[in-house]
LOMARKE-110851 format. One record per atom (N, C-alpha, C): x, y, z; residue in three letters; atom name. Coordinates in Angstrom, 3 decimals. Example, Ala and Ser with C-alpha at 12.3 -4.5 7.8 and 13.67 -1.06 7.14 Angstrom:
BEGIN
+----------+----------+----------+------+------+
:       px :       py :       pz : rest : atom :
+----------+----------+----------+------+------+
:   13.190 :   -5.690 :    7.800 :  ALA :    N :
:   12.300 :   -4.500 :    7.800 :  ALA :   CA :
:   13.200 :   -3.300 :    7.800 :  ALA :    C :
:   12.850 :   -2.250 :    7.080 :  SER :    N :
:   13.670 :   -1.060 :    7.140 :  SER :   CA :
:   12.900 :    0.030 :    7.870 :  SER :    C :
+----------+----------+----------+------+------+
***
This chain:
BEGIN
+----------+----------+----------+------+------+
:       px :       py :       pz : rest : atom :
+----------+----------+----------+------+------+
:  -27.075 :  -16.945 :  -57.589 :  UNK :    N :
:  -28.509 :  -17.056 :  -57.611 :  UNK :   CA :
:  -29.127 :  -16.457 :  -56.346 :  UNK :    C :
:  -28.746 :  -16.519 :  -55.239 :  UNK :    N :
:  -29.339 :  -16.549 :  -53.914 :  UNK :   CA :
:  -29.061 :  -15.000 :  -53.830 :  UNK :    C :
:  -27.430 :  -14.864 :  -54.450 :  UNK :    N :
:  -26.998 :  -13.101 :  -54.098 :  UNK :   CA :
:  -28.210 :  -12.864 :  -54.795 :  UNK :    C :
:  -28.622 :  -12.769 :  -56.085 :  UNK :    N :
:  -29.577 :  -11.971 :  -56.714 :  UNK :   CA :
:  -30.760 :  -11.800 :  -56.433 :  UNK :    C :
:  -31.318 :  -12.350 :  -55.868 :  UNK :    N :
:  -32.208 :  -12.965 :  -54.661 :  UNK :   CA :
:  -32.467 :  -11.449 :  -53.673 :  UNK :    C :
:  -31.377 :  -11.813 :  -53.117 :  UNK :    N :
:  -31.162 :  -10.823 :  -52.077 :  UNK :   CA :
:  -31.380 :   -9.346 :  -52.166 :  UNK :    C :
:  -30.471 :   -9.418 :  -53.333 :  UNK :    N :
:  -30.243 :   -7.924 :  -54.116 :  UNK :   CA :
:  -31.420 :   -7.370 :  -54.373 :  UNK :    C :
:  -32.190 :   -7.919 :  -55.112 :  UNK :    N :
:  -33.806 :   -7.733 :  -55.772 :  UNK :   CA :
:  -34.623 :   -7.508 :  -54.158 :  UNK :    C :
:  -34.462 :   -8.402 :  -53.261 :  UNK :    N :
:  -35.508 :   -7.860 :  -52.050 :  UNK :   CA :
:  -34.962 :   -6.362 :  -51.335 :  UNK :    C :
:  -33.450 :   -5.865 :  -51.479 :  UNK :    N :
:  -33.502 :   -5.322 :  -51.088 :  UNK :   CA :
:  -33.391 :   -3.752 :  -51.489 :  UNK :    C :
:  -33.506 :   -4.237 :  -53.432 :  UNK :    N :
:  -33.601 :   -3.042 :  -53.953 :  UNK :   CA :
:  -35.004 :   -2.579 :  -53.935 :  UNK :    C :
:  -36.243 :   -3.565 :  -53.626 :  UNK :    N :
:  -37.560 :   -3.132 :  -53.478 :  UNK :   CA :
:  -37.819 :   -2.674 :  -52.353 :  UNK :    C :
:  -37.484 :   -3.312 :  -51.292 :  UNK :    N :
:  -37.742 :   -2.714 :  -49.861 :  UNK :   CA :
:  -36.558 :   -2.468 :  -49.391 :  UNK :    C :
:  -35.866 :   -1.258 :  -49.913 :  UNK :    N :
:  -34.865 :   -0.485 :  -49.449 :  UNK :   CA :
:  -35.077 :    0.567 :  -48.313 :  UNK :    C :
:  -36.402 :    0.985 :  -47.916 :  UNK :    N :
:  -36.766 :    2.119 :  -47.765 :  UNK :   CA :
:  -37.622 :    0.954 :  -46.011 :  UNK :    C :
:  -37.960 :    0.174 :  -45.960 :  UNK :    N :
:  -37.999 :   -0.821 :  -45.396 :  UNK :   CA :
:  -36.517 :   -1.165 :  -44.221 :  UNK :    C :
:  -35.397 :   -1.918 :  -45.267 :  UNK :    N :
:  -34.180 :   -2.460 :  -44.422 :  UNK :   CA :
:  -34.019 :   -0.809 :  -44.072 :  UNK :    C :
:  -34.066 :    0.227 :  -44.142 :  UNK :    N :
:  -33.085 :    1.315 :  -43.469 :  UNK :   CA :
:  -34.254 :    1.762 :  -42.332 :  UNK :    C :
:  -35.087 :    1.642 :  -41.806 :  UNK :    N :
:  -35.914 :    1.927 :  -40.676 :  UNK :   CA :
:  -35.522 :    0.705 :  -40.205 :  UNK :    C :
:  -35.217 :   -0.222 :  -40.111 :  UNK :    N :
:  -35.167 :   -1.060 :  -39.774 :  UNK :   CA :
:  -33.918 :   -1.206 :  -38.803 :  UNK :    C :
:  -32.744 :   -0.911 :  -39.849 :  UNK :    N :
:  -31.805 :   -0.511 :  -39.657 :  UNK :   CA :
:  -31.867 :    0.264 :  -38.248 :  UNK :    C :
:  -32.556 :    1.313 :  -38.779 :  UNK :    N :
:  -32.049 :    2.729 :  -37.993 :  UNK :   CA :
:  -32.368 :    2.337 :  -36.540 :  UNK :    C :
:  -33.850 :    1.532 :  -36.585 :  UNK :    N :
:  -34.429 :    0.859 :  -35.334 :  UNK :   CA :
:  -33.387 :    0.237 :  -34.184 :  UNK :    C :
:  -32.904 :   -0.916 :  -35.212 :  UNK :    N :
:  -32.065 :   -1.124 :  -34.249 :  UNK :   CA :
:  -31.003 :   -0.582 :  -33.841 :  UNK :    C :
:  -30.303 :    0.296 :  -34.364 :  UNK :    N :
:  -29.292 :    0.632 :  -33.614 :  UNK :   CA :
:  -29.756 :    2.383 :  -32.738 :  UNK :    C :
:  -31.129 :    2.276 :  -32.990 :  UNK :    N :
:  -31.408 :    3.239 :  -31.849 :  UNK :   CA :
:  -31.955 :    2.784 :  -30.243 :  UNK :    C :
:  -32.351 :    1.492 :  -30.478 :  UNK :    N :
:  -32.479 :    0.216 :  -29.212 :  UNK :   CA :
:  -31.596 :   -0.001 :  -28.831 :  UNK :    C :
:  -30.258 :   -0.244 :  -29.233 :  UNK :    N :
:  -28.875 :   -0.791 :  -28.869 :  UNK :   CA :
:  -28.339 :    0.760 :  -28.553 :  UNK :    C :
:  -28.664 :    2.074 :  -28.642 :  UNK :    N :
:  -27.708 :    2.943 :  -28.021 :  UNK :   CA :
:  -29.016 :    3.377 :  -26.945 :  UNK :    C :
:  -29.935 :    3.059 :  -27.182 :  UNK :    N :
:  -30.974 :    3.574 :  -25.698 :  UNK :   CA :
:  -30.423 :    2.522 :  -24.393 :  UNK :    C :
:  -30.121 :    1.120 :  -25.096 :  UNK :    N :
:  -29.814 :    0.090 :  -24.309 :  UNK :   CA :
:  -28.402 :    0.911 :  -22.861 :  UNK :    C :
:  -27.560 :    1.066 :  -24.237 :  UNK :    N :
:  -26.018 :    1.053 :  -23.764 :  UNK :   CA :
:  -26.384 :    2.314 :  -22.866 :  UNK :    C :
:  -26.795 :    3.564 :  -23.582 :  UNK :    N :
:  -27.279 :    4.642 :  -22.300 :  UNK :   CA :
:  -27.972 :    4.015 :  -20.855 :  UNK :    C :
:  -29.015 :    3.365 :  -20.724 :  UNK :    N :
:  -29.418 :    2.798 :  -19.497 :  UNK :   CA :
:  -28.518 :    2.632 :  -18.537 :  UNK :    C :
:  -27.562 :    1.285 :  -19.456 :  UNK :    N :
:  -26.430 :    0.160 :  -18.868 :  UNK :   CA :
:  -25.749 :    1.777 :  -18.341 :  UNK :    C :
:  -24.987 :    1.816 :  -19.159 :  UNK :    N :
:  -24.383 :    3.322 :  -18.448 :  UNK :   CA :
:  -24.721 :    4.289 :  -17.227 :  UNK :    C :
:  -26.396 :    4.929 :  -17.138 :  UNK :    N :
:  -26.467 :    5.421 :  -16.418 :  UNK :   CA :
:  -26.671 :    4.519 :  -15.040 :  UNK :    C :
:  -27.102 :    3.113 :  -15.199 :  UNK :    N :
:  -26.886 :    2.176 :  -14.094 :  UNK :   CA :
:  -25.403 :    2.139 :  -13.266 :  UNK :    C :
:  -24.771 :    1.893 :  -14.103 :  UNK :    N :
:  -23.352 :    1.584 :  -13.633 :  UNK :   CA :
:  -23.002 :    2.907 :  -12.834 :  UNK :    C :
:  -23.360 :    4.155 :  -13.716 :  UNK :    N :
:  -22.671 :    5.565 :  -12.558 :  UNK :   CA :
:  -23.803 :    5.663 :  -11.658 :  UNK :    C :
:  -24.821 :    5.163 :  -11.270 :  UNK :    N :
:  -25.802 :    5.388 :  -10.086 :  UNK :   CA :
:  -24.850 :    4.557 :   -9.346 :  UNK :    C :
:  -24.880 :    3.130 :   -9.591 :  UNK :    N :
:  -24.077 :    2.498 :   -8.684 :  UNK :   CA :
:  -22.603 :    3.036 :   -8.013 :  UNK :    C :
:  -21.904 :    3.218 :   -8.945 :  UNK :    N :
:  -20.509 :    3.995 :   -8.571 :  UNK :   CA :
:  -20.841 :    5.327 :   -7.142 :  UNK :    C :
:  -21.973 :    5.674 :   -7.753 :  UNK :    N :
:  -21.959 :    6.921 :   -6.491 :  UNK :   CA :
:  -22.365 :    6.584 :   -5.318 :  UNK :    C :
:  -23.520 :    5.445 :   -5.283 :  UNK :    N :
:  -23.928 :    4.833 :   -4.319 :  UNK :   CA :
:  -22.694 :    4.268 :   -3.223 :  UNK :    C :
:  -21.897 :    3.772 :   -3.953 :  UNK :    N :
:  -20.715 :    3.274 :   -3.307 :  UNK :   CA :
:  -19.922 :    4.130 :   -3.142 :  UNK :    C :
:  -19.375 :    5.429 :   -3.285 :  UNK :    N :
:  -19.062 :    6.466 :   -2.970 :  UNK :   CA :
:  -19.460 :    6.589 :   -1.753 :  UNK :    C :
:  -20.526 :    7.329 :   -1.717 :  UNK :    N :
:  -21.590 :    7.717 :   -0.728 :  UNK :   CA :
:  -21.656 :    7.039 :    0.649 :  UNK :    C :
:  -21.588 :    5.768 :    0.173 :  UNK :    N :
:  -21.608 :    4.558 :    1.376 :  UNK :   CA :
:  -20.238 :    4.555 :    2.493 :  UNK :    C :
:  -18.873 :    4.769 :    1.500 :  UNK :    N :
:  -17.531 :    5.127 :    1.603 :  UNK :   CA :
:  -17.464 :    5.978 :    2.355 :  UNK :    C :
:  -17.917 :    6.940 :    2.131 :  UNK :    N :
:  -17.858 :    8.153 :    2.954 :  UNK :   CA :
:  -18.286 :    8.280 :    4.017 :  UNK :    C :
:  -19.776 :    7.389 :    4.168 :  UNK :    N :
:  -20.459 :    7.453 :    5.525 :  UNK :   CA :
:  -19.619 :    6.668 :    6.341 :  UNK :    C :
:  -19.062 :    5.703 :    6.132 :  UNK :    N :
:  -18.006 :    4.714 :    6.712 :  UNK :   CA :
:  -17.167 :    5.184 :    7.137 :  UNK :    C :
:  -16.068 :    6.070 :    6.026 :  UNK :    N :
:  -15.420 :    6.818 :    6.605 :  UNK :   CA :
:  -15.435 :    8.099 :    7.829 :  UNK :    C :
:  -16.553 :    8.802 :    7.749 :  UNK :    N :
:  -16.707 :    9.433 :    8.987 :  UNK :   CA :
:  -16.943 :    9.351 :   10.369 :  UNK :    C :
:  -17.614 :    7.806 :    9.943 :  UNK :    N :
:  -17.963 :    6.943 :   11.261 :  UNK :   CA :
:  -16.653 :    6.329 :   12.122 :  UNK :    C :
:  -15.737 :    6.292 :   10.842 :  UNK :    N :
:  -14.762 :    5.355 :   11.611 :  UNK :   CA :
:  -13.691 :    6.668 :   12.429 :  UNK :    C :
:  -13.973 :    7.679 :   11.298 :  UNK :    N :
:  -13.535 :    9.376 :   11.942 :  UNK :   CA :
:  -13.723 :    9.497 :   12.886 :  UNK :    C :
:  -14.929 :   10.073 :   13.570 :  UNK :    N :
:  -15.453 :    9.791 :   15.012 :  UNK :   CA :
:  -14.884 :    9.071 :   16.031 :  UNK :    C :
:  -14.675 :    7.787 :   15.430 :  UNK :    N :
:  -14.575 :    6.920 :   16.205 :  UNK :   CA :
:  -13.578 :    6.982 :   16.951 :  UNK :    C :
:  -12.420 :    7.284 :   16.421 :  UNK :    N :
:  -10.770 :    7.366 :   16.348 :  UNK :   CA :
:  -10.781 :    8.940 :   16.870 :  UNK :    C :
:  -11.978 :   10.145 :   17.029 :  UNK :    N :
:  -11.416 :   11.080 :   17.706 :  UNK :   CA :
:  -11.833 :   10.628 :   19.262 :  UNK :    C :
:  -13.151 :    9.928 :   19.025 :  UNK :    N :
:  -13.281 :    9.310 :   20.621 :  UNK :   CA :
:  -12.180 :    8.686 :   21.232 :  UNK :    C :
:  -11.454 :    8.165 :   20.740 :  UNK :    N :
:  -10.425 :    7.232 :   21.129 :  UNK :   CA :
:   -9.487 :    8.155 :   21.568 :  UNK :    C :
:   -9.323 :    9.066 :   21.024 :  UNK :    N :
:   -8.419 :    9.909 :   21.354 :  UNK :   CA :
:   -8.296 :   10.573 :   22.465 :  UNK :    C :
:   -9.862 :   11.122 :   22.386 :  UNK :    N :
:  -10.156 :   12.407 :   23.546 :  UNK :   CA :
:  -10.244 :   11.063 :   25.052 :  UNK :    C :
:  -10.488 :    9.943 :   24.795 :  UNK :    N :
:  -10.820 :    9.204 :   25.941 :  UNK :   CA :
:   -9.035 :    9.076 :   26.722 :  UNK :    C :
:   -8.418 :    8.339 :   25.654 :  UNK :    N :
:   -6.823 :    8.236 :   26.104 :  UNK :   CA :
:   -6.658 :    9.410 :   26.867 :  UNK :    C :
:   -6.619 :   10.767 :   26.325 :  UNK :    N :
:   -5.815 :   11.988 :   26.724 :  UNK :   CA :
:   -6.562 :   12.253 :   28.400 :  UNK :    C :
:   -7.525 :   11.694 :   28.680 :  UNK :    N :
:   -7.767 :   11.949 :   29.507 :  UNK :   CA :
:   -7.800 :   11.304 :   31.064 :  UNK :    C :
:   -7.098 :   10.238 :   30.440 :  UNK :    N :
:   -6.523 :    9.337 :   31.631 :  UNK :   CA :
:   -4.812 :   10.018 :   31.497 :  UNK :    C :
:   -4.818 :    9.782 :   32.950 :  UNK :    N :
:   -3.256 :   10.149 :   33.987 :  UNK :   CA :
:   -2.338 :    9.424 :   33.033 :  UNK :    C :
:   -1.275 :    9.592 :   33.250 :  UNK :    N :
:   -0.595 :    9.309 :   32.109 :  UNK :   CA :
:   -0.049 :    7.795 :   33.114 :  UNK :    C :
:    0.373 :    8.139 :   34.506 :  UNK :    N :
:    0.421 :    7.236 :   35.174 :  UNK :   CA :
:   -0.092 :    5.845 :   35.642 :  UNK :    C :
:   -1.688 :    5.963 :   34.217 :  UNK :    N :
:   -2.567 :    5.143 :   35.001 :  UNK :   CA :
:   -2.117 :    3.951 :   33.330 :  UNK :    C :
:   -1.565 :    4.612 :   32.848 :  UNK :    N :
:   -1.385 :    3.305 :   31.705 :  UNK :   CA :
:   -0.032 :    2.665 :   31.965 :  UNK :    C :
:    0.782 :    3.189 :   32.891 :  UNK :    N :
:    1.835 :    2.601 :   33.398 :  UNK :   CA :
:    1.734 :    1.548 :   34.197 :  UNK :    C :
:    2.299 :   -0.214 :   34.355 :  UNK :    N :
:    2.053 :   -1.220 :   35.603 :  UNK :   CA :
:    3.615 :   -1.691 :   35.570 :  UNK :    C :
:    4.298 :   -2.554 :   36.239 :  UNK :    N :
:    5.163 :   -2.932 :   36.212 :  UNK :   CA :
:    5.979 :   -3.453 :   35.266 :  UNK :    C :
:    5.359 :   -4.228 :   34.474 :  UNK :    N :
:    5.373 :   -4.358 :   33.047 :  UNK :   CA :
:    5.799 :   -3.733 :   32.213 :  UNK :    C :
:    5.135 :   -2.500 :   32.308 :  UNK :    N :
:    5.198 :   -1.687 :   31.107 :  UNK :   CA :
:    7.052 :   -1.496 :   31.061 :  UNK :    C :
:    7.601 :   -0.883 :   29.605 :  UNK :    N :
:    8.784 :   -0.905 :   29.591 :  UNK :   CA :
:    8.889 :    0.923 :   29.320 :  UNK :    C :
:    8.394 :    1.694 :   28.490 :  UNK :    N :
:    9.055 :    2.727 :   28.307 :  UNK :   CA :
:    8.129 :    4.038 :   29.850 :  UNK :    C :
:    7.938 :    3.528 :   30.574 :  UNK :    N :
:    7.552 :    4.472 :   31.899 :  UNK :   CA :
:    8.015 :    5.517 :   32.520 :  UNK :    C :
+----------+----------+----------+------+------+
***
């Protein structure tokens, strides 16, 4: 009874359920595109961030470097020390 019901509303407004239809699943893939292009903005952002980090810490470690090389080699030596 209820199937026939059904059947009958949707053999009249057939033309109806398929816009309807179509509606939603053109909301649900505009949706998922958004979600998507959110997620790869983010991904690069954090990239980006990575990188600046990384160069900073680059720097950092050539300072370290050029500072060491330029002390006496003698001056990091004290009594202590073992390989002198």
């Amino acid at each position: 009874m209820i199937w026939l019901a059904i059947r009958q509303f949707l053999g009249t407004n057939w033309l109806m359920v398929g816009i309807a239809s179509t509606a939603i699943v053109a909301v649900l893939g505009w949706d998922s595109s958004r979600k998507a292009s959110w997620v790869e903005r983010g991904k690069e952002q954090v990239r980006v961030q990575i990188e600046k980090n990384t160069d900073a810490n680059a720097k950092k470690a050539d300072a370290a470097r050029r500072d060491a090389a330029r002390l006496p080699v003698g001056r990091l030596c004290d009594k202590y020390a073992r390989d002198c």
